[in-house]
N, CA, C and O of each residue as an XYZ file, in Angstrom:
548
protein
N     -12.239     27.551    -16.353
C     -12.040     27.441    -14.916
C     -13.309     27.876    -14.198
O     -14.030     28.819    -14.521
N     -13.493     26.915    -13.019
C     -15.137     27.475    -12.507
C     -14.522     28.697    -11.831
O     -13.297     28.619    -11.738
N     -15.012     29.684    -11.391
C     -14.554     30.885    -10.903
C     -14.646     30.916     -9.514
O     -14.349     31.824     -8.737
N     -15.201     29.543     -9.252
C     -14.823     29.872     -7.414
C     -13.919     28.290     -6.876
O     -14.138     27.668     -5.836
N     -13.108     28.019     -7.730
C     -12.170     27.246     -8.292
C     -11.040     27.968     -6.480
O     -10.781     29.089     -6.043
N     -10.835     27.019     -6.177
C      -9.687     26.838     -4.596
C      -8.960     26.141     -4.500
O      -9.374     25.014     -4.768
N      -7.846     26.193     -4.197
C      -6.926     25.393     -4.435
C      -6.812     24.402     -3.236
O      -6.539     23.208     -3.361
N      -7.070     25.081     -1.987
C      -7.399     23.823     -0.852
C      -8.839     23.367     -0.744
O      -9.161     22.337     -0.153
N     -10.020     24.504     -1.580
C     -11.264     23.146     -1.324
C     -12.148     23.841     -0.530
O     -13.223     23.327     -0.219
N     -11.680     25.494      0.024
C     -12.573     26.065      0.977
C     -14.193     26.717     -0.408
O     -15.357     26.965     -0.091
N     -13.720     26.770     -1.459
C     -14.810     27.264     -2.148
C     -16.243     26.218     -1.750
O     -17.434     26.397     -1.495
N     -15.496     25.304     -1.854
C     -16.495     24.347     -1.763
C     -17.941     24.356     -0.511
O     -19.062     23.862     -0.393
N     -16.994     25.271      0.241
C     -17.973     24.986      1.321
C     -18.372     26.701      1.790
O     -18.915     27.092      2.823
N     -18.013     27.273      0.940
C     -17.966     28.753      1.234
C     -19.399     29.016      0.717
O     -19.958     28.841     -0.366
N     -19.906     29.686      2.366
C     -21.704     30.441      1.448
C     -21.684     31.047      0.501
O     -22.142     30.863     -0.627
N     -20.768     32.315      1.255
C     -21.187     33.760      0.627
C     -20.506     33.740     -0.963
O     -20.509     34.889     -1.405
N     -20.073     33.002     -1.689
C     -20.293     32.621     -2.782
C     -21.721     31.511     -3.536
O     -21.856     31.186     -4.716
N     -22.537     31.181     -2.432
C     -23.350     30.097     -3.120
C     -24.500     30.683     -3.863
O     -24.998     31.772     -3.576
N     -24.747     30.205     -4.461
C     -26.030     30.776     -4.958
C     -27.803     30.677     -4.530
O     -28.800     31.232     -4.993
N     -27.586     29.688     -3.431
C     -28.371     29.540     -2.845
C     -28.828     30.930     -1.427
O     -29.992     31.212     -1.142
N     -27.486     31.630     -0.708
C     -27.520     32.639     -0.208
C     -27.667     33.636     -0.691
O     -27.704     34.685     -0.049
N     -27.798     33.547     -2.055
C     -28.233     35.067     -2.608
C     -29.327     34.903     -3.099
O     -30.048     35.898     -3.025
N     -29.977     33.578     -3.833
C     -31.410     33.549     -3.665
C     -32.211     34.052     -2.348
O     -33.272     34.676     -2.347
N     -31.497     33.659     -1.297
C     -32.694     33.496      0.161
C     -32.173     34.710      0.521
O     -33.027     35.044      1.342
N     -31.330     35.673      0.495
C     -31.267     36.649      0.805
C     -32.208     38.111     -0.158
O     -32.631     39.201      0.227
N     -32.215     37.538     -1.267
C     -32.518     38.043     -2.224
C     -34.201     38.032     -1.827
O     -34.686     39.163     -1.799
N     -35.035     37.044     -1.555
C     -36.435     36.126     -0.944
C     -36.275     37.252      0.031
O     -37.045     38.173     -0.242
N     -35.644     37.441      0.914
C     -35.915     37.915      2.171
C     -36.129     39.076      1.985
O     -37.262     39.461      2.275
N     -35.331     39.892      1.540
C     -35.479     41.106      1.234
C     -36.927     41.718      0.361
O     -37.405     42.846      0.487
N     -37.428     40.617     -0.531
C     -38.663     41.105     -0.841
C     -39.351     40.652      0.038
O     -40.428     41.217     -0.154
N     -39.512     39.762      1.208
C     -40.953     40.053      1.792
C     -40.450     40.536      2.806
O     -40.867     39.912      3.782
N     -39.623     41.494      3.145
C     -39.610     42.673      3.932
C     -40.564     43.481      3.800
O     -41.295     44.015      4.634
N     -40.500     43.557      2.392
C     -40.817     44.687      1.570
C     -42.404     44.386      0.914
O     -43.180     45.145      0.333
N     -42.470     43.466      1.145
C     -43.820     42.395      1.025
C     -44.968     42.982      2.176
O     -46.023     43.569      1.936
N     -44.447     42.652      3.352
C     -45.002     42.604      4.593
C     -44.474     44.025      5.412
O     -44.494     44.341      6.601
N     -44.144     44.499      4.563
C     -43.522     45.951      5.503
C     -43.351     45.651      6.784
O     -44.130     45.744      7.733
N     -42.010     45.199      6.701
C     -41.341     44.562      7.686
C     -40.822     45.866      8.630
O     -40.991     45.950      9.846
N     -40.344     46.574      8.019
C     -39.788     47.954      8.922
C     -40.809     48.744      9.372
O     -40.294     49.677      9.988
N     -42.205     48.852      9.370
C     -43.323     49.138     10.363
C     -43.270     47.991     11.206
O     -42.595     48.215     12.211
N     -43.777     46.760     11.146
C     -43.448     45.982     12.549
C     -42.846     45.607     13.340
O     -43.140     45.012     14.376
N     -41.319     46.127     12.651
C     -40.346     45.981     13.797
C     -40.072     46.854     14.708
O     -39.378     46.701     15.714
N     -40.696     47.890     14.302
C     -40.897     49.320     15.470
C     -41.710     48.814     16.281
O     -41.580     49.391     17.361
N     -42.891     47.620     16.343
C     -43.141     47.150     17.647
C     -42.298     46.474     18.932
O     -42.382     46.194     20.127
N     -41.463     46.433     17.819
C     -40.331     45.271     19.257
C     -39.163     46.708     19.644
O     -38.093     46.503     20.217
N     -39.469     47.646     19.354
C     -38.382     48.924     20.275
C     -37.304     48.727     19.126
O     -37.497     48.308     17.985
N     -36.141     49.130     19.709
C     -35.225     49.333     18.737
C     -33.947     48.365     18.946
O     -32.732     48.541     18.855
N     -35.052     46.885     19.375
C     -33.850     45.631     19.589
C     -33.448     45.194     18.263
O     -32.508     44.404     18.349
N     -33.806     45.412     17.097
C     -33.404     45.305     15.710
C     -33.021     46.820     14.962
O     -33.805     47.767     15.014
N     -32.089     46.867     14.471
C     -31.683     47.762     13.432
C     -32.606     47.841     12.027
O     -31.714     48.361     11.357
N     -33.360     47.756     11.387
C     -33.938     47.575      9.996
C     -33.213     47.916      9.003
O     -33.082     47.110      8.082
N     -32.601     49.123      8.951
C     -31.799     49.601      8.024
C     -30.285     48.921      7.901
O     -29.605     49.004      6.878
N     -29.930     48.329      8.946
C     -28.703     47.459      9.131
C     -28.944     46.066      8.595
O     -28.056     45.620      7.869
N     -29.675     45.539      8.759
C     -30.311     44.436      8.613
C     -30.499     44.154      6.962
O     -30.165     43.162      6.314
N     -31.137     45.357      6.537
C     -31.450     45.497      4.256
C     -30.154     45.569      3.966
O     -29.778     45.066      2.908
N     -29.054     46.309      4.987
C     -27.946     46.681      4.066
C     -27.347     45.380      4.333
O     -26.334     45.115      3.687
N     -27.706     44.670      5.018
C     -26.466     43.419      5.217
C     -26.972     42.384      3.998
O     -26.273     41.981      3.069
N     -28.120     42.124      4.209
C     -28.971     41.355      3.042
C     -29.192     41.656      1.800
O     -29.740     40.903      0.995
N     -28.556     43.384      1.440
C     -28.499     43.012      0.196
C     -26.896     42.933     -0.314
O     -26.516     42.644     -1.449
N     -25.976     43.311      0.978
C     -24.396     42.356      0.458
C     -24.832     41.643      0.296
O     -24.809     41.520     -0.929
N     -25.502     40.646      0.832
C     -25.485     39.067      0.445
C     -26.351     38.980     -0.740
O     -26.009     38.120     -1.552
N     -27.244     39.575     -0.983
C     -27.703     39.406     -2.399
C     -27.091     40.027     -3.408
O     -27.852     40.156     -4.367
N     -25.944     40.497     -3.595
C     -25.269     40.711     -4.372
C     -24.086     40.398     -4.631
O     -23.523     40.659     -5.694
N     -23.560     39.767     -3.624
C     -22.024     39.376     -3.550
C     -21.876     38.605     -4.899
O     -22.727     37.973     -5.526
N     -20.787     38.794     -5.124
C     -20.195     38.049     -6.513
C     -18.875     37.793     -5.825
O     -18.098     38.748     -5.821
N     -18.578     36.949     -5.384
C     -17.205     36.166     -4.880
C     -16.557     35.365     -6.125
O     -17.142     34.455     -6.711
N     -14.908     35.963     -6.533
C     -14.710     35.240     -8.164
C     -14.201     33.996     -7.291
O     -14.066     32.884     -7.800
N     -13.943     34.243     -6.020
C     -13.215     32.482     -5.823
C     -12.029     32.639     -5.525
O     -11.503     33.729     -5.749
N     -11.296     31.572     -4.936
C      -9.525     32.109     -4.403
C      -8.855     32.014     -5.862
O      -8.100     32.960     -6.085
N      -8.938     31.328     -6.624
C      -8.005     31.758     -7.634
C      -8.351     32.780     -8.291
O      -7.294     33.314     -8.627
N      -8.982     33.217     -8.576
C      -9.053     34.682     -9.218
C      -8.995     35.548     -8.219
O      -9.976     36.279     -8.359
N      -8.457     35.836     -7.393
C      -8.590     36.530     -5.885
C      -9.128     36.850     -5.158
O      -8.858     37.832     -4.467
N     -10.191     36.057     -5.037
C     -11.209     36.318     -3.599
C     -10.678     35.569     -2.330
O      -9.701     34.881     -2.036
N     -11.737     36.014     -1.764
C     -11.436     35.015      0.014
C     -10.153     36.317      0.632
O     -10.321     37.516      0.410
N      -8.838     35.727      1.466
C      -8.683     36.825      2.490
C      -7.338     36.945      1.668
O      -6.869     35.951      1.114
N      -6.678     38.281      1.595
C      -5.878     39.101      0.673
C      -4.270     37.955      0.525
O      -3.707     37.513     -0.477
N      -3.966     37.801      1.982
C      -3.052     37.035      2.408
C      -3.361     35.152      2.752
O      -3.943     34.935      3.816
N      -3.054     34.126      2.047
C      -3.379     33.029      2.090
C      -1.928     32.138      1.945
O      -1.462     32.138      0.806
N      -1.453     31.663      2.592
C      -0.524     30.674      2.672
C      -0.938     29.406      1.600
O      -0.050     28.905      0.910
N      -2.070     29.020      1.530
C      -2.360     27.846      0.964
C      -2.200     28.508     -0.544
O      -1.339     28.063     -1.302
N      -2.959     29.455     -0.892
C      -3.107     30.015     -2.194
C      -1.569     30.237     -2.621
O      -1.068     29.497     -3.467
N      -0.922     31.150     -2.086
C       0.954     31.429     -2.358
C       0.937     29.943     -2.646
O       0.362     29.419     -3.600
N       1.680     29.288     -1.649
C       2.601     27.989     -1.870
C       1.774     27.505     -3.086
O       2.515     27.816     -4.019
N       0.406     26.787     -3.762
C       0.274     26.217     -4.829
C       0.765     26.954     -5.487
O       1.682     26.573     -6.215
N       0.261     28.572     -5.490
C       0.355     29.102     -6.948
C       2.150     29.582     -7.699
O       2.566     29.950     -8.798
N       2.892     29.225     -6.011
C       4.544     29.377     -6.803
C       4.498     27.449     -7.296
O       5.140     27.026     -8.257
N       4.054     26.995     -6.846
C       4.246     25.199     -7.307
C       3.673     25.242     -8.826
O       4.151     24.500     -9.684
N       2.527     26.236     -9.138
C       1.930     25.675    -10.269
C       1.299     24.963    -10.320
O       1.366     24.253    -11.324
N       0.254     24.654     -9.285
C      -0.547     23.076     -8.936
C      -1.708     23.767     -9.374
O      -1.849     24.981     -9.229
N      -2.757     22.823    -10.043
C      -4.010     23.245    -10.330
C      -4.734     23.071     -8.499
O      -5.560     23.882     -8.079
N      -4.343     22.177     -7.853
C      -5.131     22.167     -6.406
C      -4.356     21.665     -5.206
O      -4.811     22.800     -5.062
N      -3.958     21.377     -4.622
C      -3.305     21.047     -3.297
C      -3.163     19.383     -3.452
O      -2.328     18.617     -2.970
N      -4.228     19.157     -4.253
C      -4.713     17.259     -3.855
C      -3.148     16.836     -4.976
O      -2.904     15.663     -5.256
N      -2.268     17.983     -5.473
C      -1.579     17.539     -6.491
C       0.012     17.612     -5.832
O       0.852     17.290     -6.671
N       0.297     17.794     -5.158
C       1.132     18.431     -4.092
C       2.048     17.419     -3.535
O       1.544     17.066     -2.468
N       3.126     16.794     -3.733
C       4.001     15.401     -2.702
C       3.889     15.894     -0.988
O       3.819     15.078     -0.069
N       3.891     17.225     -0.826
C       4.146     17.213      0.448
C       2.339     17.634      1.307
O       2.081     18.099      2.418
N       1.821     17.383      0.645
C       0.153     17.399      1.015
C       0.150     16.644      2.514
O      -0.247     17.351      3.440
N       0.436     15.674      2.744
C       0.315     14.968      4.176
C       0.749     15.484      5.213
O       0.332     15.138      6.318
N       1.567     16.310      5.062
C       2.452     16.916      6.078
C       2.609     18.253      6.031
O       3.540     18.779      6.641
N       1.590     19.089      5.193
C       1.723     20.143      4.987
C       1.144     21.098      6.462
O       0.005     20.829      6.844
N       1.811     22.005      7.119
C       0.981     22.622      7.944
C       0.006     23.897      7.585
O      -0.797     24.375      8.387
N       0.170     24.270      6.518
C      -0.106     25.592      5.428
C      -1.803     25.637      6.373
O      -2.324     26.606      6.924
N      -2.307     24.224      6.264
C      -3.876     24.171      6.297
C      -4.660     24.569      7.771
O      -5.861     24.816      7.885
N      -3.399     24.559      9.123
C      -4.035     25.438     10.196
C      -4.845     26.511      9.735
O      -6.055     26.574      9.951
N      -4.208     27.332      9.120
C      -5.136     28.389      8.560
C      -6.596     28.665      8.293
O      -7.262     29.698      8.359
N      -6.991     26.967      7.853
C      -8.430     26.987      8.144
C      -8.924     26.082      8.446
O     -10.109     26.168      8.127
N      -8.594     24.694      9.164
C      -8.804     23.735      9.258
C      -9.721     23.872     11.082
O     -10.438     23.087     11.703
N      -9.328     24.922     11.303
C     -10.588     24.720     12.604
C     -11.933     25.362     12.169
O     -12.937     25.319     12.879
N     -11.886     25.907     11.062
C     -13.899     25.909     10.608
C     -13.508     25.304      9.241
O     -14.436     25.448      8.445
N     -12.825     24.900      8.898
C     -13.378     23.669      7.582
C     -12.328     22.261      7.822
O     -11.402     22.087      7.029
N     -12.501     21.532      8.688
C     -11.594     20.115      9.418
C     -12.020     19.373      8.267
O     -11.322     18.360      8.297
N     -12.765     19.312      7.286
C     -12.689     18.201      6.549
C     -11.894     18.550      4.877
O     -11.959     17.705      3.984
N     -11.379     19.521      4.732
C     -10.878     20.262      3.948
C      -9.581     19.080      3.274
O      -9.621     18.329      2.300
N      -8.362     19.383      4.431
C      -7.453     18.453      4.434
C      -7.723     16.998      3.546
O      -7.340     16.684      2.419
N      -8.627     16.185      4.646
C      -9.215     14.963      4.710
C      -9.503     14.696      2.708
O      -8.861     13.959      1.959
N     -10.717     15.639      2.366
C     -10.946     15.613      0.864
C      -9.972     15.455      0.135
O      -9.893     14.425     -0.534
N      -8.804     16.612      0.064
C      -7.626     16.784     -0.641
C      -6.819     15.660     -0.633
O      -6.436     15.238     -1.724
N      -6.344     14.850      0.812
C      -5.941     13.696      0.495
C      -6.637     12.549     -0.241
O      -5.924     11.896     -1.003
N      -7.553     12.305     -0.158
C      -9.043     11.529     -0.515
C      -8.836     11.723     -2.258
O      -8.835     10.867     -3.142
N      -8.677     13.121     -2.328
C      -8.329     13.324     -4.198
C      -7.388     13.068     -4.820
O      -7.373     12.781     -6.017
N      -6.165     13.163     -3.836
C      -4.611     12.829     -3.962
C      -4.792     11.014     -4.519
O      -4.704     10.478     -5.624
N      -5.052     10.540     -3.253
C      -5.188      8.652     -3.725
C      -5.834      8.594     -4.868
O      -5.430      7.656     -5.556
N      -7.144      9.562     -5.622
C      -7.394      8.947     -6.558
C      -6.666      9.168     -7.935
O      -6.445      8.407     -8.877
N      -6.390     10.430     -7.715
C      -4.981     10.860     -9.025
C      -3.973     10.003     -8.714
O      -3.667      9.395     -9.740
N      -3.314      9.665     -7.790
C      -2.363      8.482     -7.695
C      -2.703      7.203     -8.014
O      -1.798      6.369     -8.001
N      -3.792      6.868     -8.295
C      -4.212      5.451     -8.538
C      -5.017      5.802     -9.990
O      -5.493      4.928    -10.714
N      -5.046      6.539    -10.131
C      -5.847      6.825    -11.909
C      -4.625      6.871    -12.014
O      -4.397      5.731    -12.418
N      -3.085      7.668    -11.899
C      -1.776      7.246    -13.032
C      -1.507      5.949    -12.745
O      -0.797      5.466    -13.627
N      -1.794      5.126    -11.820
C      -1.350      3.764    -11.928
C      -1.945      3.246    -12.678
O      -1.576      3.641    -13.784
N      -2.682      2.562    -12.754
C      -3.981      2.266    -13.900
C      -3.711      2.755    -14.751
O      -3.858      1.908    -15.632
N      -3.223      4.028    -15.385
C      -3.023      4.338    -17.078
C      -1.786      3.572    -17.176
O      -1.846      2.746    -18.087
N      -0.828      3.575    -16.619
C       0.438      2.614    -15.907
C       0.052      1.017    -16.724
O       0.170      0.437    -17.803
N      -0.298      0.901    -15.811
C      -0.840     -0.620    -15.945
C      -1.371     -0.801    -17.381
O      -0.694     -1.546    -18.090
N      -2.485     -0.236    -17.938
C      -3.257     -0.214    -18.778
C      -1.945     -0.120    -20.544
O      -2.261     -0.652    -21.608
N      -0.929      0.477    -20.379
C      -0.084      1.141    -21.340
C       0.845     -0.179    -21.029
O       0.840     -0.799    -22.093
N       1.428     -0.710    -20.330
C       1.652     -2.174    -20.479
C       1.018     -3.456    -20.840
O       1.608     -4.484    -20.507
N      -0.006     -3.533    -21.421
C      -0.943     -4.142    -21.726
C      -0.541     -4.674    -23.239
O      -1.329     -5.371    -23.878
């Protein structure tokens, strides 16, 4: 199982699991430290924090997010419950997927979430037709 494996699809689009944000956070933090960044920011007054700023960047260079199925993301998830009493490897597997409201939950910062899952649904429904078809042959 990939470990940031979701059952509605938000891994997919989730930073603070990518590995690309912990590279560039990871980058950043050495040329802080490169350019002694916390002497020149004492030129601009104390409109930046420095010490707030390393500690935030190196959460992000360290985060290890296992992913919603192994229990990451937020403690309480409607989408995560309902598959995981169904037993569904993902949502796209689901009869009542079209009409499900579960996905308010995050569908106003990830609107294309839904959209995919159905998009995956038609093709598992049309790959068993085709084995269908193919086994009558």
């Amino acid at each position: 199982m990939d470990p940031r494996e979701s059952f509605c699809g938000v891994c997919e689009y989730c930073g603070l699991g990518s590995n690309e944000v912990k590279r560039l956070a990871t980058r950043l933090l050495e040329v802080f430290d490169t350019f002694q960044l916390k002497w020149w920011l004492s030129c601009l007054g104390e409109s930046l924090n420095y010490q707030e700023l390393v500690v935030g960047l190196g959460l992000l260079a360290g985060l290890e997010c296992p992913g919603c199925k192994a229990g990451g993301c937020v403690d309480e998830c409607p989408i995560r419950d309902c598959a995981s009493e169904r037993e569904l490897k993902d949502c796209s597997l689901c009869e009542e997927m079209e009409r499900c409201e579960k996905f308010q939950f995050v569908s106003n910062e990830f609107p294309e979430v839904k959209k995919r899952l159905l998009s995956a649904r038609l093709k598992h429904l049309a790959s068993i037709y085709h084995a269908k078809l193919m086994s009558n042959k």
